[in-house]
N, C-alpha and C positions, 0 to 999 in steps of 0.2 A: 156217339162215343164209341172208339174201338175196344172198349172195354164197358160192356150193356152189365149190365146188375139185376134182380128180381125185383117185383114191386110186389110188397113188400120186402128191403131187405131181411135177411134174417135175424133173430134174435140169440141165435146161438152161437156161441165165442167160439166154437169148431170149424162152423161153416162160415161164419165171419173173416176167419184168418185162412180157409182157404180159399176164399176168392180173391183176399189181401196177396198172397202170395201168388197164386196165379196172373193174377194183374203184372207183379214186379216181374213174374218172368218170362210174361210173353216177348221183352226183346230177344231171347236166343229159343229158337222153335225146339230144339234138343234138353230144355231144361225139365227135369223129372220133380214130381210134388209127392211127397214121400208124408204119409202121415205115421209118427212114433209114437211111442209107450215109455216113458220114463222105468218103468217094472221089468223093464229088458235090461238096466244097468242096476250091478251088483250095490248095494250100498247105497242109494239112491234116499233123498228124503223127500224130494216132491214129487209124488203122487200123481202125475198128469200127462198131458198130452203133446205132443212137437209136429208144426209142419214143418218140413223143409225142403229146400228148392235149391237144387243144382244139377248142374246141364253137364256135359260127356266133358265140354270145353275147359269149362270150369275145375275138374275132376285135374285133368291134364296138365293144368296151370298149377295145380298143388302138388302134385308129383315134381313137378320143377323144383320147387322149391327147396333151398339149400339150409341145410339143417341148423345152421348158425343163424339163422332170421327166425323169427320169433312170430307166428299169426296172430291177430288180435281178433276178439268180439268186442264190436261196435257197438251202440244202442245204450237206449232204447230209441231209434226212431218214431214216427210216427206214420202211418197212412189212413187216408179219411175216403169208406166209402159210403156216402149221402153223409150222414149226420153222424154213421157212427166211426170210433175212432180207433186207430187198433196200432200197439206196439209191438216193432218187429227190430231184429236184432243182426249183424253181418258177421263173417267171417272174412278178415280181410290180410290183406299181406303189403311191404311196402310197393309204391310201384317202380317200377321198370320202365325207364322210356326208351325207347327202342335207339340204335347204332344209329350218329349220326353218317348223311352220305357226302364221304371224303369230298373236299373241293377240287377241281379238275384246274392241270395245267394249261393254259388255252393257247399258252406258247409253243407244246409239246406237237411238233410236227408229224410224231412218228402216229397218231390218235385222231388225227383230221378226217380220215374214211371213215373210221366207224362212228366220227360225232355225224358226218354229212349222212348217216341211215335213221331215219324218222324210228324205228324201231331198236333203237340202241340203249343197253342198259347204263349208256357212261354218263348220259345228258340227263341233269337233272330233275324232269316232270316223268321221267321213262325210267328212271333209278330203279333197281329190285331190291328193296325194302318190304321189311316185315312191319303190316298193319298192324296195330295194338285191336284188339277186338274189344265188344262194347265191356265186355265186366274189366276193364285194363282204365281203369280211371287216374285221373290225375291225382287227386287224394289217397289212393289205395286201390290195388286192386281185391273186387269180390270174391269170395272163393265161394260160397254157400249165405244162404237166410233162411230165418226163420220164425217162426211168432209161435211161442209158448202159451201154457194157460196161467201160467201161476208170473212169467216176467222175470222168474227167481234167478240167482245166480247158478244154485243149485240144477235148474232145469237146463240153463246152459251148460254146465258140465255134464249132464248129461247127452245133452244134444251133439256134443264134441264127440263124447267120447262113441256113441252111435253112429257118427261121421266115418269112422277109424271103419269099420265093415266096409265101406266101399269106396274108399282111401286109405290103401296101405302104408301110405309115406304117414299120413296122421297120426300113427297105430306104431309109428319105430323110435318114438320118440321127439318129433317135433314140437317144440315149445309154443304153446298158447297165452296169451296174458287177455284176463278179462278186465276192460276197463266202467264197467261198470259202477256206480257209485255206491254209496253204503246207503242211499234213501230204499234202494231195491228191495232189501234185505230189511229193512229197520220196519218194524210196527207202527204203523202210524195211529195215533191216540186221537179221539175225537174228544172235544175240549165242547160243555157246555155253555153254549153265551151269556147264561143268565148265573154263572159261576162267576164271580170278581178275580180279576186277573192280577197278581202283583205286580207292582210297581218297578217299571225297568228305570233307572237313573244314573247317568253316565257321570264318570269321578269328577267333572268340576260343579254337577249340577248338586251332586253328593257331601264335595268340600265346601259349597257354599254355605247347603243346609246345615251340616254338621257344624261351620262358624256360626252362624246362626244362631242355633243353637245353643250353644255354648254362651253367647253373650245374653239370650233371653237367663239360663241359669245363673249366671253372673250378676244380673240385675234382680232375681228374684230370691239369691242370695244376703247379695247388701239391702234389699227390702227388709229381709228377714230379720237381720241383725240391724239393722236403726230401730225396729217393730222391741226388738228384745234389748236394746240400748235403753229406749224411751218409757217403758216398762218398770226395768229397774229402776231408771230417777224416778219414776211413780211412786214405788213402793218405797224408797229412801227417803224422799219428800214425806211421803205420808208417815214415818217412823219419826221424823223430825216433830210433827206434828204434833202428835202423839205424848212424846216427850213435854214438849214444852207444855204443854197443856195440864202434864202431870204435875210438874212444877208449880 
């Protein structure tokens, strides 16, 4: 593997996410692994720690960037080293696919000598074109990653705004959107199984029971009043009885 690991890996969510991150950025040999302190931004609520990884190139590609486009943080990805499993987070931008290379007139006489020079920028496979480098993806391009301790939104905002020291275009105001979802953030409650769970019942299975219903009380209604009809003629019967006997 071009990426060897320790046997044992380690157990430590520190040293876990920097080898996670090391891994991601051995394709550019200039990419730097910066480990932060949340306690370095003013206002901050979580408490913890940030690696992040971004190369000279990378740094460059964000300076480009025109103030009307908006960065996003991506994530929470995933990367697995052996068994264990670690979320790590992007900073991306949209991408850029490079100038197409104009079509050539091939009827154009006056252009024949310089197509006939094997080293000629006008023929096609010899064009000079600007390669898109590896962080220049079709989905987005990378600007920075990272892997936090806490995953928080809050830790991302931190991470951005610690970004801003050594990107100044980040720091003048360039708009960020974290797309993160609300599960990041939310508590999650641990529910025990031997707790009975209510009863989920969707409206027709609801409508049914509710008619249901209804027609058992319906029935158990008119039970009730034949019970207290047949009752009466009891007691009348027996008064008649009664009477004539007096007689």
């Amino acid at each position: 593997s071009p990426w060897p690991l320790p046997k044992p890996v380690p157990c430590d969510a520190l040293e876990l996410a920097k080898l996670a991150v090391a891994r991601m950025c051995s394709v550019d040999q200039a990419s730097e692994i910066t480990i932060m302190d949340t306690e370095q931004v003013v206002d901050c609520i979580d408490d913890t720690w940030i690696v992040s990884g971004q190369s000279v190139h990378q740094r460059e590609l964000l300076e480009k960037q025109p103030e009307a486009e908006a960065l996003k943080v991506r994530g929470p990805f995933r990367i697995y080293l052996r068994e264990e499993a670690i979320n790590y987070f992007t900073l991306t931008a949209d991408y850029k696919p490079p100038p197409a290379v104009e079509p050539l007139d091939k009827d154009d006489v006056s252009i024949v000598a310089l197509l006939l020079r094997e080293d000629s920028s006008l023929r096609s496979e010899t064009a000079i074109t600007v390669t898109p480098s590896v962080h220049e993806q079709e989905d987005g391009t990378i600007l920075a990653i990272c892997v936090t301790g806490t995953s928080s939104r809050d830790s991302l905002l931190s991470w951005v705004r610690l970004l801003c020291h050594t990107n100044p275009k980040l720091g003048q105001g360039l708009p960020v959107v974290f797309l993160q979802p609300l599960s990041l953030d939310s508590e999650i409650t641990v529910v025990d199984q031997d707790e009975q769970m209510p009863e989920i019942i969707n409206p027709v299975q609801r409508s049914s029971q509710e008619h249901e219903s209804k027609e058992d009380d319906d029935a158990q209604l008119a039970a009730d009043n034949k019970t207290k009809v047949n009752t009466n003629q009891e007691e009348k019967n027996s008064n008649t009885d009664h009477d004539t006997k007096h007689r």
